[in-house]
N, C-alpha and C positions, 0 to 999 in steps of 0.2 A: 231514040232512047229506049234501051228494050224495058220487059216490066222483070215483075218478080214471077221468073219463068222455070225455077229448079225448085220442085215440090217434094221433099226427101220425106217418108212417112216410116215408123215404125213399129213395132206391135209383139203382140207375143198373145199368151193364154187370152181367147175371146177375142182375141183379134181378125176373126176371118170375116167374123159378123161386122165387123166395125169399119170394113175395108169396104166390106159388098154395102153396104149402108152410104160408105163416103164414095165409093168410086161409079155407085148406079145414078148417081146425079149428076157426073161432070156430063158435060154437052160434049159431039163429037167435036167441034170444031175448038175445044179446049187450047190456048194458045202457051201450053207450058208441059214440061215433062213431069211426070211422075216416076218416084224410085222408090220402092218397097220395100224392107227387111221384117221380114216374121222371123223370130225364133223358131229353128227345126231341128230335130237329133241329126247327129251326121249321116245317117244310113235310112233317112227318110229321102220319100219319092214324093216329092210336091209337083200338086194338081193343084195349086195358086192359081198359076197365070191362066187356067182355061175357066178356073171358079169367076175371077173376074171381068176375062173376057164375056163369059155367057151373060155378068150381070152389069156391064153396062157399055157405054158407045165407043171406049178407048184400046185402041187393041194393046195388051198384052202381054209377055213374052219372060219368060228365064234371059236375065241379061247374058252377054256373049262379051265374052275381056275383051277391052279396044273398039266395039264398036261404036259410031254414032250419034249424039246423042239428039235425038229428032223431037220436036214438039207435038204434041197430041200421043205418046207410046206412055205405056206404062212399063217400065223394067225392074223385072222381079230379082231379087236376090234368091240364087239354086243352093240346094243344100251344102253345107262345110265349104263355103265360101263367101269372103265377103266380101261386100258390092260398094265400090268407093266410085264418087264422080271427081273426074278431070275436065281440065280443062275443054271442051270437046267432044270428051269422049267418055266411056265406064270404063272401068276395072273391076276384075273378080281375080281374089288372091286368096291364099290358103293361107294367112298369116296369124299369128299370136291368136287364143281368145281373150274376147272378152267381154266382162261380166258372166262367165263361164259359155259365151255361143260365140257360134261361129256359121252361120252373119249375124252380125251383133250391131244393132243402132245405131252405138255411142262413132264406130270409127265412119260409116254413110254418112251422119252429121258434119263430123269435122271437117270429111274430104268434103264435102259441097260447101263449107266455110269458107275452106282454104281454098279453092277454083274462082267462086261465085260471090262473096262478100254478101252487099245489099240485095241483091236478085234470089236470094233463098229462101223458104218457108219451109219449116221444118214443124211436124206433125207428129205428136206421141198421143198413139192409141190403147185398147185397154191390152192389161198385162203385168205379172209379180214383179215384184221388187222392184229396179228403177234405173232399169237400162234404157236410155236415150235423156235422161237431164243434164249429162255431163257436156254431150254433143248439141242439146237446145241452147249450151248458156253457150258453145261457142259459136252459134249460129247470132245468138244476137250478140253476144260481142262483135261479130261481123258487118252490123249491120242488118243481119233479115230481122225474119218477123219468126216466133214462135208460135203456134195452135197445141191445141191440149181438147181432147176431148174430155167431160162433162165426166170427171169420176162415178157420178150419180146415174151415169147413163152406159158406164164400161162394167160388163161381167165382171172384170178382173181389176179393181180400181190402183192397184198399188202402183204401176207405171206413171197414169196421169196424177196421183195423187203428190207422188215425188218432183214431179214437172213442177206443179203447183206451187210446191215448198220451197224450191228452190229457184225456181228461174224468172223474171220480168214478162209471164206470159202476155202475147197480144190482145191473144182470145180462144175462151172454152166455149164448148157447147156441146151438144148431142152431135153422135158420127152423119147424125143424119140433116145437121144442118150445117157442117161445118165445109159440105160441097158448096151449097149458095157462098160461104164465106168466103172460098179459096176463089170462085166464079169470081168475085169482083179484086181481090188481091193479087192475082195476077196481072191481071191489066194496071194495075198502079206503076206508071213509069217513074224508073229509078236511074240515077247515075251511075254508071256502072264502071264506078273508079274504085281500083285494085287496093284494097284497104290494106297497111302497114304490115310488112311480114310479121308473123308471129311465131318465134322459135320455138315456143311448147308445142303450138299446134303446128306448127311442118316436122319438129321430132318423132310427135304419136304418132302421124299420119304414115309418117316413114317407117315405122317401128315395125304397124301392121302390114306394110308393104315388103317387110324383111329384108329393108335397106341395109346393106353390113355396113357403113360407115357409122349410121343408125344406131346400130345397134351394139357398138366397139367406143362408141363416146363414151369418154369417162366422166362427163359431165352431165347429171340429169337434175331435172327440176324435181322440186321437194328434198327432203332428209331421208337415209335411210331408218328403215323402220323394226321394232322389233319384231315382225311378224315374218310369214314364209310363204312362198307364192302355193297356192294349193297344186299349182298345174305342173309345174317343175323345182318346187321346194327352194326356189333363188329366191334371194333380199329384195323387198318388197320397199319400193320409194314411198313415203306418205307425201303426196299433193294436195293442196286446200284451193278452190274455188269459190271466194266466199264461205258461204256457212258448210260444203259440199265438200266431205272429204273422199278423195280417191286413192287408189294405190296403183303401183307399175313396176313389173321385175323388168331384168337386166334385156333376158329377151324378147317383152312388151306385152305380156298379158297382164293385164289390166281388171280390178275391179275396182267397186263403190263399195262403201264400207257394210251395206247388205247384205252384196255378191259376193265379199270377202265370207262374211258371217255365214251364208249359206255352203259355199267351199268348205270353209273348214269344221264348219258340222259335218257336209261331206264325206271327207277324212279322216276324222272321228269314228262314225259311223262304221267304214270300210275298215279302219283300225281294232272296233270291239268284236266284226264279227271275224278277223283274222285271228282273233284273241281266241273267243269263244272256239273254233275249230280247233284252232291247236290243244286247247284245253280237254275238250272232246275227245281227242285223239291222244291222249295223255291219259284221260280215264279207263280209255279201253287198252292202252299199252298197260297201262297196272293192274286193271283186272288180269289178262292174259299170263304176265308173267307172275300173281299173286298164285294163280292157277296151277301155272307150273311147278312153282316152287313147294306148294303144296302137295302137289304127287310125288316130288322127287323128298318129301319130309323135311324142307327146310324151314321151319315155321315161324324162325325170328325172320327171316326174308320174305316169307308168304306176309307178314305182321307189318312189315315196313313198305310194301309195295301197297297194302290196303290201307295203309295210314295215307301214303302220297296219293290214292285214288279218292280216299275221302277230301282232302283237303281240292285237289282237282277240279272235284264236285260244286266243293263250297264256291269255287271261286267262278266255276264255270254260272252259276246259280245267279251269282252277284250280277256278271255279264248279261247274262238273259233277261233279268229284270228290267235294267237300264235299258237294253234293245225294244224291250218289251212298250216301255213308257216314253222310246222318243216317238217325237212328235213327226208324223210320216212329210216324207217330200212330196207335194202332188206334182204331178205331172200330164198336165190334161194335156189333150188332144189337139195339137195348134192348128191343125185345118179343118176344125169338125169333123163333126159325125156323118158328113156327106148329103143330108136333109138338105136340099135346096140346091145341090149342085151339080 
């Protein structure tokens, strides 16, 4: 009877601490695999797998599509891709984002749901907003077991805090005790009978897999919604999980209704300052032509170009304020500052 041997972990801001804390405690002879997704921009060069190789006894590695999946490995998820377990083996696909990444938590979670049932432990460490609760609740719908680190103990609480709120967690604690915890959870033998297909969760999985039947259903779970997917402006499904509300456009990017909310502040954003530029650019076409009209003595034209520059101004004024007083997106550093690695 094997145990609970597919150990999916996820993370984001503060997360590299949180990894090296949990992964320097496994023992080598660790009888279960480890899979990893940190948030990374897409044109980041992750030094993960050698941070964590140097800090503890499990080797390592950027996962590779298709290979293997061997016990005592850690396999990292590589940048703008993301890292799904099969049956057997990994997957890394270029598919939908979401919660705006890409590897992103929530779809790691599901595929080791949807493979592994009761043999899952699925792990949310620190990091904003609250990508991987969607993917905990379908791990224990499956039968695994959820962890959550210790909000009180993550840099970046809003991850764990979400897990918290929303999901049947097993067990929290510090990243640094949550090694002893996983040491004895894994060896817990489990039946490892293939729990009831689940149409939502084989749809998602598929979605991000870029399945075209997938993605050509006319049929999706939830109602469409009044809103618009930030990433390609399509009909956005509302899902409810319990008290967890989610969204999903037609071709499967996916948020939580934070991820949503930080999107389309997003776009907002990118909206006031395309505004502001044209505006700008407006003020100095009417200064210019105010200019001209001036020297050639046209001065109800000179008169009319200075009125449309003033009002320009005004409105350019209003925009800059607003840009001024929104509130900044942080965007720390997901692999640190290199201190210690």
């Amino acid at each position: 009877m094997p145990g609970r041997d597919v150990v999916v972990v996820g993370a984001s801001a503060g997360g590299v601490e949180a990894l090296i804390q949990l992964v320097g405690k496994l023992p080598a002879d660790w009888p279960a695999s480890l899979f990893v997704v940190l948030h990374l921009p897409a044109g980041a060069t992750s030094v993960l797998p050698q941070i964590l190789h140097r800090h503890g006894a499990l080797r390592a590695a950027h996962a590779r599509d298709r290979e293997p999946i061997e016990h005592g490995r850690i396999y990292v998820a590589p940048p703008d891709r993301h890292l799904l377990v099969d049956r057997h083996h990994v997957r890394l696909v270029h598919g939908p984002k979401e919660n705006g990444h890409r590897p992103a938590v929530d779809p790691l979670f599901r595929s080791a749901a949807r493979a592994y049932g009761r043999r899952v432990i699925g792990v949310v460490l620190s990091g904003m907003l609250d990508d991987g609760t969607a993917g905990l609740q379908a791990i224990k719908a499956r039968g695994g077991l959820a962890l959550v680190q210790d909000p009180a103990d993550a840099l970046f609480p809003g991850m764990p805090d979400s897990a918290l709120e929303n999901v049947a967690v097993d067990h929290y604690a510090a990243a640094a005790d949550l090694a002893a915890l996983l040491a004895e959870l894994v060896r817990e033998p489990v039946e490892d009978n293939r729990v009831a297909e689940d149409d939502k969760l084989n749809l998602e999985t598929e979605l991000v897999e870029m399945d075209l039947d997938a993605i050509e259903r006319t049929q999706r779970p939830g109602q469409p919604s009044v809103f618009t997917c930030p990433e390609c402006q399509g009909t956005l499904w509302e899902m409810r999980d319990g008290e967890l509300v989610r969204f999903r456009c037609r071709v499967g990017h996916a948020f939580s209704a934070e991820s949503l909310f930080a999107g389309q502040s997003e776009r907002l954003e990118m909206a006031l300052w395309t505004a502001l530029r044209a505006l700008e650019e407006k003020v100095t076409l009417a200064q210019r032509m105010a200019a001209r009209a001036q020297e050639r003595g046209h001065h109800r034209a000179a008169a009319l170009f200075v009125e449309r520059e003033t009002e320009a101004q005004h409105q350019a004024a209003i925009i800059r304020d607003v840009l001024e007083h929104t509130r900044p997106t942080e965007v720390p550093n997901m692999e640190g500052d290199g201190r210690g690695a």
